[in-house]
C-alpha positions as CSV (number, residue, x, y, z in Angstrom):
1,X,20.7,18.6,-37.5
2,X,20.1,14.9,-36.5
3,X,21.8,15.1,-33.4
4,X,19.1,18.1,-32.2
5,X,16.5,15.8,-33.6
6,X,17.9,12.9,-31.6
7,X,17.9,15.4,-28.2
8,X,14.4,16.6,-28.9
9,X,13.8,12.7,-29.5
10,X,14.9,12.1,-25.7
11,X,14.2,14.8,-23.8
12,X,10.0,14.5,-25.1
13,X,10.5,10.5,-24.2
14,X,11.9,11.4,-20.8
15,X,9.1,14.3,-20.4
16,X,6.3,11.0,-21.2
17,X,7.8,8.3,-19.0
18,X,8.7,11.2,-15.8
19,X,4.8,11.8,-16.1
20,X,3.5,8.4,-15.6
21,X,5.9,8.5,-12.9
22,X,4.8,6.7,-9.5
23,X,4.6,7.7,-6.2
24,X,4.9,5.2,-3.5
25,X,5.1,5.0,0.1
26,X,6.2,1.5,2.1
27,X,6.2,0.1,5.7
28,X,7.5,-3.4,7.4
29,X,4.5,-5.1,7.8
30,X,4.3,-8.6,10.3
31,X,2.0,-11.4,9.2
32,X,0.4,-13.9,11.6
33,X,-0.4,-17.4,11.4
34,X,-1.8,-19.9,13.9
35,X,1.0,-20.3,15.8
36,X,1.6,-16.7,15.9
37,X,4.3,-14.7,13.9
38,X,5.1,-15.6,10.5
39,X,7.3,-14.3,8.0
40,X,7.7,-10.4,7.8
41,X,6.9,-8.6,4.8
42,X,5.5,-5.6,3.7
43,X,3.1,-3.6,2.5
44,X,3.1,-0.2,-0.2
45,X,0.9,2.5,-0.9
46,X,1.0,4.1,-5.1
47,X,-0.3,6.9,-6.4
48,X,-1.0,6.6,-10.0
49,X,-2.1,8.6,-12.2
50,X,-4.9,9.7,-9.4
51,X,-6.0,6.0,-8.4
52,X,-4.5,4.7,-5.0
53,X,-3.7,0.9,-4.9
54,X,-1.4,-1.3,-2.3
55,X,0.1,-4.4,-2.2
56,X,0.9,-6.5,0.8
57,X,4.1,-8.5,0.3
58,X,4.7,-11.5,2.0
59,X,5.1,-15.4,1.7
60,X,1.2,-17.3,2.1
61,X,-0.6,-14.6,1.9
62,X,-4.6,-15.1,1.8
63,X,-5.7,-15.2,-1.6
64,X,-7.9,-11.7,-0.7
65,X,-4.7,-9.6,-0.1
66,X,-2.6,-11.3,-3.1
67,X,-1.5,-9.0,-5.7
68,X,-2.5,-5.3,-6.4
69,X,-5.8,-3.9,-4.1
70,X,-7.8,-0.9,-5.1
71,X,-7.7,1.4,-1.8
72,X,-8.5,4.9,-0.8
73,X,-6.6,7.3,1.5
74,X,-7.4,9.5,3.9
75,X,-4.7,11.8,5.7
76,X,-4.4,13.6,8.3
77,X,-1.8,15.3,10.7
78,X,-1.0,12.2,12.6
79,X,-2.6,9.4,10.5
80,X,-2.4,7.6,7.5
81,X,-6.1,5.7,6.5
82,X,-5.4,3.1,3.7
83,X,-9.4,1.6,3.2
84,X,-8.5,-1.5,0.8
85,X,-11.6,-2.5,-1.4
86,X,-12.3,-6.2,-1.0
87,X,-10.5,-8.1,-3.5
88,X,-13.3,-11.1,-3.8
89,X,-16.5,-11.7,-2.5
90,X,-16.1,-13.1,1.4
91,X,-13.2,-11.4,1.5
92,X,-13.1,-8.9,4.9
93,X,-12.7,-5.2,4.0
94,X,-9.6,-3.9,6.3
95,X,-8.1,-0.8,6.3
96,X,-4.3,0.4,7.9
97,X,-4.2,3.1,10.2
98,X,-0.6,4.1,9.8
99,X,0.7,6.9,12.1
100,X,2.4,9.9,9.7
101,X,5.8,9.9,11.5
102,X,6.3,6.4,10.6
103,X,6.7,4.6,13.7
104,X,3.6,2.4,14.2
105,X,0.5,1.9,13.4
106,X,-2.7,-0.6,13.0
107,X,-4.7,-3.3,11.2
108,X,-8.5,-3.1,11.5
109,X,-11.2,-5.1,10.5
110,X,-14.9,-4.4,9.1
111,X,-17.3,-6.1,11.5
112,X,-21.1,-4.7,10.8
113,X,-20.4,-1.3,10.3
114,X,-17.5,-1.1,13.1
115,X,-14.0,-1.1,12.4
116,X,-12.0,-3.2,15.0
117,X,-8.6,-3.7,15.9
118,X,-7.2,-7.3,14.8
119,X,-5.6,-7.8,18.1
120,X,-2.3,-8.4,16.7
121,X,0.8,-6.2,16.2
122,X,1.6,-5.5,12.6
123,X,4.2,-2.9,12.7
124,X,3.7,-0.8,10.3
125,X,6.8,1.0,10.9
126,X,8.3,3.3,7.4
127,X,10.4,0.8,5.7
128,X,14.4,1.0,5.0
């Protein structure tokens, strides 16, 4: 009897921590400093429990982009949009337009209402 209560113990504790489960997507991401390319890092996309954040890992990075960043996604066919919510006021709101087959994709900037490229190449190639 106590070992079937010990199973049923396990197998609802496994059923809780499978359902908080994350999913999470990551690509190489190149950072930039006044010289010109720094140290590479990366950068990943969770889904959890129906909120979207990302993280951008890499040494010195700007106090905006330290640390986890609310975001929203937007799919489609042949892109990934990752909109990341300022962190701090005066921080720039940017978003990553990854393409879905993993081999590329962009950083842009919010200028006015215009998103613009940030003239720099990031990457953004699926991560192994």
């Amino acid at each position: 009897m106590q070992i079937r209560n010990v199973m049923c113990l396990l197998l609802a504790t496994i059923g809780v921590l499978t359902s908080h489960q994350t999913k999470a997507e990551s690509w190489d991401y190149q950072t930039y400093n006044r010289s010109g390319p720094a140290a590479p890092g990366y950068v990943t996309l969770e889904d959890k429990e129906g909120q979207s954040r990302i993280t951008i890992v890499a040494p010195q990075m700007d106090l905006c982009y330290q640390g986890y960043l609310k975001a929203t996604v937007d799919r489609t066919d042949q892109t990934i949009v990752i909109t990341v919510a300022p962190k701090l006021s005066g921080c720039d709101e940017i978003r990553f337009v990854i393409k879905t087959d993993g081999t590329g994709g962009t950083r842009q900037v919010k200028r006015g209402e215009q998103w613009v490229q940030d003239g720099v190449n990031r990457l953004l190639t699926i991560r192994k």
